[in-house]
C-alpha positions in Angstrom: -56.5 42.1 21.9 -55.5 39.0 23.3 -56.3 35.1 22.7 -59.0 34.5 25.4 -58.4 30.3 25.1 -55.3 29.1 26.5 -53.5 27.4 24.1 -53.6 30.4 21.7 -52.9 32.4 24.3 -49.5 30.4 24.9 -48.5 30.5 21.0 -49.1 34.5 20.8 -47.5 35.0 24.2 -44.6 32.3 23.2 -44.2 34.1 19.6 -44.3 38.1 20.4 -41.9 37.2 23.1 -39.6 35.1 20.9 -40.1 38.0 18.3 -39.9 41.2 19.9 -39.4 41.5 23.5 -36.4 40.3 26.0 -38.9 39.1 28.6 -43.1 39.1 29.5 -43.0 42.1 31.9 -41.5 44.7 29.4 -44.0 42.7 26.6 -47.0 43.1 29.1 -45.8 46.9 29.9 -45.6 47.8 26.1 -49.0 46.3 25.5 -50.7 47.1 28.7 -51.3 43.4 30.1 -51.2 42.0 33.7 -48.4 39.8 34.0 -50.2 38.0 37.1 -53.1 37.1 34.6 -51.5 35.6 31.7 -49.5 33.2 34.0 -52.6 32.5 35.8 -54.3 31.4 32.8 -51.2 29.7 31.6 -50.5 27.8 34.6 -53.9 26.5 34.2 -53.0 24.2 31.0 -49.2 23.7 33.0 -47.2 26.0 32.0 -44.8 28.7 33.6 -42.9 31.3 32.6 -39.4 30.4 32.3 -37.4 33.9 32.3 -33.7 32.5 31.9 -35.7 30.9 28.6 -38.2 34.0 28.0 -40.6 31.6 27.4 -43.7 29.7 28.8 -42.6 25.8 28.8 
């Protein structure tokens, strides 16, 4: 499961793809996530998925 609030939602997504995956759409595959969603709810608190990065900033 997930972080439902944003900003924890942004450190988790942040570290497991810091940690263990090359960019969101093969972390979101593995762990069965909608890519669409979590920068939805990311871009709510401004933040976007950077991929050169493979980070939200």
């Amino acid at each position: 499961m997930i972080p439902k609030d944003p900003v924890m939602l942004l450190s988790y997504v942040n570290t497991q793809l810091r940690n263990s995956y090359t960019s969101l759409s093969s972390m979101c595959e593995d762990k069965g996530l909608n890519p669409e969603e979590i920068k939805i709810k990311l871009a709510g608190i401004d933040y976007q998925y950077d991929r050169t990065r493979n980070q939200f900033v």
